[in-house]
C-alpha positions as CSV (number, residue, x, y, z in Angstrom):
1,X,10.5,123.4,135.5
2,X,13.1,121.2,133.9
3,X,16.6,122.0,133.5
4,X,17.8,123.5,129.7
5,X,20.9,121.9,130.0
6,X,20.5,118.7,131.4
7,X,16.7,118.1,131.6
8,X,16.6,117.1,135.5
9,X,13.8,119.0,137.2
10,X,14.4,121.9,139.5
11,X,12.1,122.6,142.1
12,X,10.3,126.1,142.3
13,X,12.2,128.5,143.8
14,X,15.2,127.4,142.9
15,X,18.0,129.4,140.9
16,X,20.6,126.4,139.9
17,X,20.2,122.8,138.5
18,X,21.6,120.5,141.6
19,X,22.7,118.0,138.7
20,X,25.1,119.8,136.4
21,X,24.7,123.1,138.6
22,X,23.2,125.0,135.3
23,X,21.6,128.8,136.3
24,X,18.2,129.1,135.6
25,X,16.9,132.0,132.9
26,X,14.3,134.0,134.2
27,X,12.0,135.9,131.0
28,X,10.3,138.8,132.3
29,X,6.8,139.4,130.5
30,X,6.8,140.8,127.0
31,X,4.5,141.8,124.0
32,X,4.0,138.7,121.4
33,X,3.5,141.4,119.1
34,X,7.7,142.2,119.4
35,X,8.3,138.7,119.5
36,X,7.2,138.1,116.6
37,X,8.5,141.5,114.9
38,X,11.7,140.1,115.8
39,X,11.1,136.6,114.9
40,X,10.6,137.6,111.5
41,X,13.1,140.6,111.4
42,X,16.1,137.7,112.2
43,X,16.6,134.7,111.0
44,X,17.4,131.8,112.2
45,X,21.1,131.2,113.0
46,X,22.7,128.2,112.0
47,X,23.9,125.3,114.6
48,X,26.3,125.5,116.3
49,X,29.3,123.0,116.7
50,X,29.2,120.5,119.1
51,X,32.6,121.1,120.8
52,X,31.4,125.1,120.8
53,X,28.2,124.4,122.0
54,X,29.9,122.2,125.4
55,X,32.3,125.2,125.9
56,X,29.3,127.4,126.0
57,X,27.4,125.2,128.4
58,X,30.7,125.0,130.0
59,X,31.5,128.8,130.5
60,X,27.4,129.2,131.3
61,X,28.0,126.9,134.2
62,X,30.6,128.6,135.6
63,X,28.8,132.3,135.2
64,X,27.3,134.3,137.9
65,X,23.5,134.9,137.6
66,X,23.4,138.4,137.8
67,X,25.6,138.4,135.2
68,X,23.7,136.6,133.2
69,X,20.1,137.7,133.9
70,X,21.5,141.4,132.4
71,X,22.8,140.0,129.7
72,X,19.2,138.8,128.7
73,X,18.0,142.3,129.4
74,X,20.7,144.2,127.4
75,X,20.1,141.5,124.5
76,X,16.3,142.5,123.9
77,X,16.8,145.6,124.3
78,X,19.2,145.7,121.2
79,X,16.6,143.8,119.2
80,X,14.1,146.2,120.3
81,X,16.4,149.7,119.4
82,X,16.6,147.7,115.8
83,X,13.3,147.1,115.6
84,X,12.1,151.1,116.7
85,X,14.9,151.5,113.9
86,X,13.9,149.7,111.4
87,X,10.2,151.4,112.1
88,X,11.5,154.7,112.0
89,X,13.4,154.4,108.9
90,X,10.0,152.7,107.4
91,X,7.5,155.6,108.7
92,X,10.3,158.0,106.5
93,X,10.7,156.3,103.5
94,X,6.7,156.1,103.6
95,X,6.5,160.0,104.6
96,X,8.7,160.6,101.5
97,X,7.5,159.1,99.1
98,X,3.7,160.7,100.0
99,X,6.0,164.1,100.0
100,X,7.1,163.3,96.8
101,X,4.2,162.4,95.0
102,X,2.3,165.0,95.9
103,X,4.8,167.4,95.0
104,X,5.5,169.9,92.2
105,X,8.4,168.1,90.8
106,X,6.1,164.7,90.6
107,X,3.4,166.5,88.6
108,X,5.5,168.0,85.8
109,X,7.7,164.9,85.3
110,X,4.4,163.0,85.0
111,X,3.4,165.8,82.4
112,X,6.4,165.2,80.5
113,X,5.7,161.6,79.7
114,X,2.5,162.5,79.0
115,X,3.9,164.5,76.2
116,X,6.3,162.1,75.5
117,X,3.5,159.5,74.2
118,X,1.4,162.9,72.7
119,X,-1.4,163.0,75.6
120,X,-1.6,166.3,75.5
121,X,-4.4,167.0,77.5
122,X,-3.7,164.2,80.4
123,X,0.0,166.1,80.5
124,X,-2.0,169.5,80.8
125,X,-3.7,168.0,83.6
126,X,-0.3,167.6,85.5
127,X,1.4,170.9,84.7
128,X,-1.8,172.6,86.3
129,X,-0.6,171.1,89.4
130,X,2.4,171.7,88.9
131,X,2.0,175.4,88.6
132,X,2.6,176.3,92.3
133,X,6.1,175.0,92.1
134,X,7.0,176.1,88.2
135,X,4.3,179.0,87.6
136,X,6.2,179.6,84.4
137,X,7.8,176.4,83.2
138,X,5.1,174.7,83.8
139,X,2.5,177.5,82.0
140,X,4.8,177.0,79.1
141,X,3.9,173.5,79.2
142,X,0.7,173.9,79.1
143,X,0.5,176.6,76.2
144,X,2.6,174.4,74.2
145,X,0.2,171.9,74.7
146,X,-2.5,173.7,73.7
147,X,-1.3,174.5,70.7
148,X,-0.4,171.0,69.5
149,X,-4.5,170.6,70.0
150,X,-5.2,173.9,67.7
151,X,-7.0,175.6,71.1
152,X,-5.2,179.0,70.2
153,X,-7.1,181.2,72.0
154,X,-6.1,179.1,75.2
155,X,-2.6,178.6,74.2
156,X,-2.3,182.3,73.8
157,X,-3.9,183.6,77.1
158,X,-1.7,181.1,78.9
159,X,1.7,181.9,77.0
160,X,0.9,185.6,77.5
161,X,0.2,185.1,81.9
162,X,3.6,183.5,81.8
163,X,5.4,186.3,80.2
164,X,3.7,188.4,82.2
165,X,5.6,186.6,85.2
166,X,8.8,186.4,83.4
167,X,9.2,189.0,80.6
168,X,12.6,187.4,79.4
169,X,11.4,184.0,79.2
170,X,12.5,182.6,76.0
171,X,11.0,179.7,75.2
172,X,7.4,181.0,76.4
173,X,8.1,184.2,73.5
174,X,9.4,181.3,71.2
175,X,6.1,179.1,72.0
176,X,4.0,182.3,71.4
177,X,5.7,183.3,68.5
178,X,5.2,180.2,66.9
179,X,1.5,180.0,67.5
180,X,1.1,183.9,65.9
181,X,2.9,182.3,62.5
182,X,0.7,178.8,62.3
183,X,-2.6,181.6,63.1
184,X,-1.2,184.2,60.3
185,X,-1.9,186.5,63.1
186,X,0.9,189.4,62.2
187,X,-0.8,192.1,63.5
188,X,-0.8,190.6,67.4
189,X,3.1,189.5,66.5
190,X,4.0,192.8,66.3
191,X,2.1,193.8,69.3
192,X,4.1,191.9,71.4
193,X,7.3,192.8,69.5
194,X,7.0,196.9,70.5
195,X,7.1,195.6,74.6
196,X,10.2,193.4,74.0
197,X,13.3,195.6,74.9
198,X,15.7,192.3,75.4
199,X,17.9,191.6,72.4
200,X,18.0,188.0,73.2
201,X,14.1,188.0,72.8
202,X,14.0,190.5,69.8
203,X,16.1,188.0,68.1
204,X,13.6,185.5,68.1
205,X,11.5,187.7,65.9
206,X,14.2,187.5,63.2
207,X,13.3,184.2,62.0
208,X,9.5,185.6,61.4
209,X,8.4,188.3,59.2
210,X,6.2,191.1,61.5
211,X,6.3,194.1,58.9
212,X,3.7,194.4,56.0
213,X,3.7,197.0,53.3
214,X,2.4,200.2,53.9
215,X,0.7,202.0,51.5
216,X,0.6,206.3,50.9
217,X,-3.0,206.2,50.2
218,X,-6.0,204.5,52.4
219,X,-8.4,202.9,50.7
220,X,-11.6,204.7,50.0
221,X,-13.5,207.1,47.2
222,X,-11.9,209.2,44.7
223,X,-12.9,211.7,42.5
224,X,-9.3,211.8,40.2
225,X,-6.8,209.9,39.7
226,X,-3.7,208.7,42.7
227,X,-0.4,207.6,42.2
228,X,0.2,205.0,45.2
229,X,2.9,204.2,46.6
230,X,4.1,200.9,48.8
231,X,6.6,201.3,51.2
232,X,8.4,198.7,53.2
233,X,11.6,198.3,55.8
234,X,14.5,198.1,54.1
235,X,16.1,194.8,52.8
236,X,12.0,193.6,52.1
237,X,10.9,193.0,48.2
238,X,7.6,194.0,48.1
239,X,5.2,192.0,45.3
240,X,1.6,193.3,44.4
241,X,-1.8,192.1,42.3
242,X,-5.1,194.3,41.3
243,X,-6.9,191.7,40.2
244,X,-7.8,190.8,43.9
245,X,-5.7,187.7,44.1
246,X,-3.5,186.8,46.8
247,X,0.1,188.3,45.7
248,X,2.9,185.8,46.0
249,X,6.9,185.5,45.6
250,X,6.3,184.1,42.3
251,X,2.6,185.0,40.9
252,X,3.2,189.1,42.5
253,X,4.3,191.9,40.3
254,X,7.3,193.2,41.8
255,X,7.1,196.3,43.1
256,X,9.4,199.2,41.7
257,X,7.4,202.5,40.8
258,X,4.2,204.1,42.0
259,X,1.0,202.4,41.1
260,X,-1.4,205.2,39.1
261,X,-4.9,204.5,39.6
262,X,-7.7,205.5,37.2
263,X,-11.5,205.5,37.0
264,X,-12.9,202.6,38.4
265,X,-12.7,200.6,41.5
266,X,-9.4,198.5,41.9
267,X,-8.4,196.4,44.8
268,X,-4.2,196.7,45.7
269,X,-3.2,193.6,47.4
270,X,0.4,193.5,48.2
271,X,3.3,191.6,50.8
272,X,6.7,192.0,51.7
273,X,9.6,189.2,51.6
274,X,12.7,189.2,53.7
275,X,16.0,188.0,52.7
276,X,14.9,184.1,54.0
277,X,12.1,184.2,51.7
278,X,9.9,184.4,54.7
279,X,6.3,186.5,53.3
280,X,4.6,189.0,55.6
281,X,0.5,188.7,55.7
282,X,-1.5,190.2,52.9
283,X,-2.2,193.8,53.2
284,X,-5.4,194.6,51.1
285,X,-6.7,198.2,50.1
286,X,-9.6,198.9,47.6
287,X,-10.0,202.2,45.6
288,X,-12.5,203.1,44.5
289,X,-12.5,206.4,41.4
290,X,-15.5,208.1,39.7
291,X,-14.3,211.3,37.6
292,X,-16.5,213.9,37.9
293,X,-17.2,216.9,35.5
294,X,-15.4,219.8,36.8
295,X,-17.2,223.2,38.1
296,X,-17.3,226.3,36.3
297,X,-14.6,228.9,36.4
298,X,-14.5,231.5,38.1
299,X,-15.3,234.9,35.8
300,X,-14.5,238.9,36.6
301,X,-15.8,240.5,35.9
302,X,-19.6,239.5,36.0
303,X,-22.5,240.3,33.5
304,X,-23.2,243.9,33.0
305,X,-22.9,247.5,31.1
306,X,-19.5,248.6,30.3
307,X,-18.2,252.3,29.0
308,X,-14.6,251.8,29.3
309,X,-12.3,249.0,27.9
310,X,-13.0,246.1,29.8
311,X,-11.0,242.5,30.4
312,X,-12.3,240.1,31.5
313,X,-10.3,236.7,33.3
314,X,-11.3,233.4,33.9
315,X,-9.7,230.6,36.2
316,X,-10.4,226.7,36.8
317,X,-8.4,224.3,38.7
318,X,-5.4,222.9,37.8
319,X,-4.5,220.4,35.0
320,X,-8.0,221.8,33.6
321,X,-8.6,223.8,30.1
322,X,-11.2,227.1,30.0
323,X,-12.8,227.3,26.3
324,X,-15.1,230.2,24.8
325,X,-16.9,231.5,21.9
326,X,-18.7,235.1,21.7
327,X,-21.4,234.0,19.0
328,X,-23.7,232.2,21.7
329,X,-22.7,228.6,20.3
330,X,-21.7,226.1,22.8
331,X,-17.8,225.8,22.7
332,X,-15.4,222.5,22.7
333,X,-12.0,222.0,22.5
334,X,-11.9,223.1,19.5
335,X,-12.7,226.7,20.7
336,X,-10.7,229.1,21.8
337,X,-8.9,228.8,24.5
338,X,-8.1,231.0,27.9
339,X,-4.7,231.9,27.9
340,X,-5.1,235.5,29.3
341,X,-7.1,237.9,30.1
342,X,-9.7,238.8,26.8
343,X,-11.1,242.5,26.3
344,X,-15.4,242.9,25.5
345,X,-16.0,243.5,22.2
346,X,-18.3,246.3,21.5
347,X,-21.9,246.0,21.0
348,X,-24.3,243.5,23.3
349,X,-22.4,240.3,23.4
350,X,-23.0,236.2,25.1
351,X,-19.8,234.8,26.7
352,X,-20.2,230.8,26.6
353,X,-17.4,229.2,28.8
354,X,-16.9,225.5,29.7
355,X,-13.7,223.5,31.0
356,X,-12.2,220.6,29.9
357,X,-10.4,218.3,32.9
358,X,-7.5,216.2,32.2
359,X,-10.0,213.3,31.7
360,X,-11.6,215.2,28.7
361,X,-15.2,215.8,30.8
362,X,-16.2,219.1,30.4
363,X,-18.5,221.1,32.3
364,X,-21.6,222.5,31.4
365,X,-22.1,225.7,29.1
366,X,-21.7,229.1,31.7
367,X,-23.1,232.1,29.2
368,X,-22.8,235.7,30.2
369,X,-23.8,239.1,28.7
370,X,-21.6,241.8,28.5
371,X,-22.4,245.5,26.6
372,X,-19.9,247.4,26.0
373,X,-21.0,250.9,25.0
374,X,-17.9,253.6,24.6
């Protein structure tokens, strides 16, 4: 071994240079793998000058070896604390980062760029998984999603699970909402409306219209005529058509009096406007009205043999006309008409009756025989 001082050669065994009386480092095995760790954690120092490098040679010289043998010892073990250091702040930056991108927060931020450059259904993707973390934010997400891709029927079953988990969740009653308007479906807006009791939330509904006109008739078959009448909350104008189109602000007839309804079939479609000029969804009812001839009166006494004065009334319905004659000829309106009660004339007689409804159809001819013999 040669001296690192002064390059004389020191025989084995020994702990000190005889020439310039240098100590002699003993290195202790150790792992190459460190060695180089360290190597390439520190670099290199720059030289030292030459006057500072004799006065270290100088103050080396005059050191005591066990003095500096610990020195060695205390020096790698400070490289190697930095090292395990160094490792340990590695192994958690790593650890985080596998944390992070596999968590909730990751997934939803990565949904919102998605949206951000309109990949819908990539971004959907990512809001699934990050449902654990934001069952409703992110089920918002993913209904509004939907319903930029026109797949209502899964926007809406999602919107509804997350109001379900949050009933005062505005922006998932907002999404919703929205959806029901671009689907003109009024009917399920309402539904949802009678389970809101939050005035925050019925607010919302303000800027849509969930009323429609109601009518006092259902449609169907009649046998007279019927004077309808819409109904609608107050501050609504309602507009109306029966010629089957569509009724608008501007092609409706505004509605102000009942509607009569004659014979024939007729089809009453009608909407309501609020104040914003917002129109409600077409409510459509059809009628349909055959007049009928009206029934025969009814006539006491009945046909028979009479020795006393006898009278003899008649009644029909109302808004309908009895007429008679006594000769056997088949009456009209021109006839005589019931007013009161009429006594039998004497002898065998033939009471014809009909009636006359409001629509001028008559019934047919009832004839009776009456003898009055005093």
């Amino acid at each position: 071994m040669n001296c690192k001082n002064c390059g004389n050669k020191i025989e084995d065994g020994k702990l000190y240079c005889d020439f310039c009386g240098m100590s002699v480092q003993v290195v202790p095995d150790y792992n190459a793998f460190d060695d180089d760790a360290l190597a390439s954690l520190l670099k290199e120092q720059p030289e030292e000058h030459p006057v500072a490098k004799e006065t270290d040679a100088m103050h080396e010289k005059n050191k005591k070896p066990t003095t500096t043998k610990k020195h060695a010892k205390k020096k790698r073990s400070k490289k190697k604390i930095i090292l395990i250091t160094l490792l340990c702040i590695l192994a958690c930056v790593s650890l985080g980062a596998v944390i992070y991108f596999h968590s909730g927060n990751y997934y939803y931020s990565v949904g919102e760029a998605k949206d951000k450059s309109k990949d819908y259904e990539t971004a959907i993707l990512y809001y699934e998984q990050a449902e654990v973390t934001y069952p409703v934010k992110a089920r918002v997400k993913i209904g509004a999603d939907y319903l930029l891709l026109e797949e209502y029927e899964k926007a809406e079953e999602i919107l509804l699970e997350a109001i379900s988990l949050d009933s005062d969740n505005t922006e998932a009653y907002r999404t919703l909402l929205r959806l029901y308007d671009q689907t003109e479906d009024y009917e399920a807006m309402r539904d949802l409306k009678e389970d809101v009791t939050s005035e925050r939330i019925l607010k919302l509904f303000q800027n849509y219209v969930t009323d429609t006109v109601t009518y006092s008739e259902d449609g169907g078959s009649y046998k007279d005529d019927i004077l309808l009448k819409l109904s609608a909350p107050s501050g609504y104008t309602i507009y109306y058509t029966l010629d089957g189109t569509a009724p608008t602000a501007l092609s409706g007839h505004k509605y102000k009096n009942p509607i009569e309804l004659t014979d024939g079939t007729t089809t009453v479609k009608s909407i309501c406007v609020n104040t914003d000029g917002k129109e409600s969804s077409v409510v459509s009812k059809t009628y349909k009205i055959t007049y009928t001839s009206p029934d025969y009166p009814e006539v006491t006494p009945s046909s028979g043999t009479y020795h006393t004065q006898t009278y003899i009334t008649m009644t029909a319905n109302e808004g309908e006309h009895i007429y008679y004659t006594w000769d056997g000829t088949v009456p009209t309106s021109d006839s005589a008409e019931y007013v009161e009660p009429i006594a039998i004339p004497e002898g065998n007689q033939i009471l014809s009756v009909i009636v006359v409804n409001e629509h001028g159809m008559s019934s047919n001819v009832l004839k009776m025989n009456y003898q009055y013999l005093p």
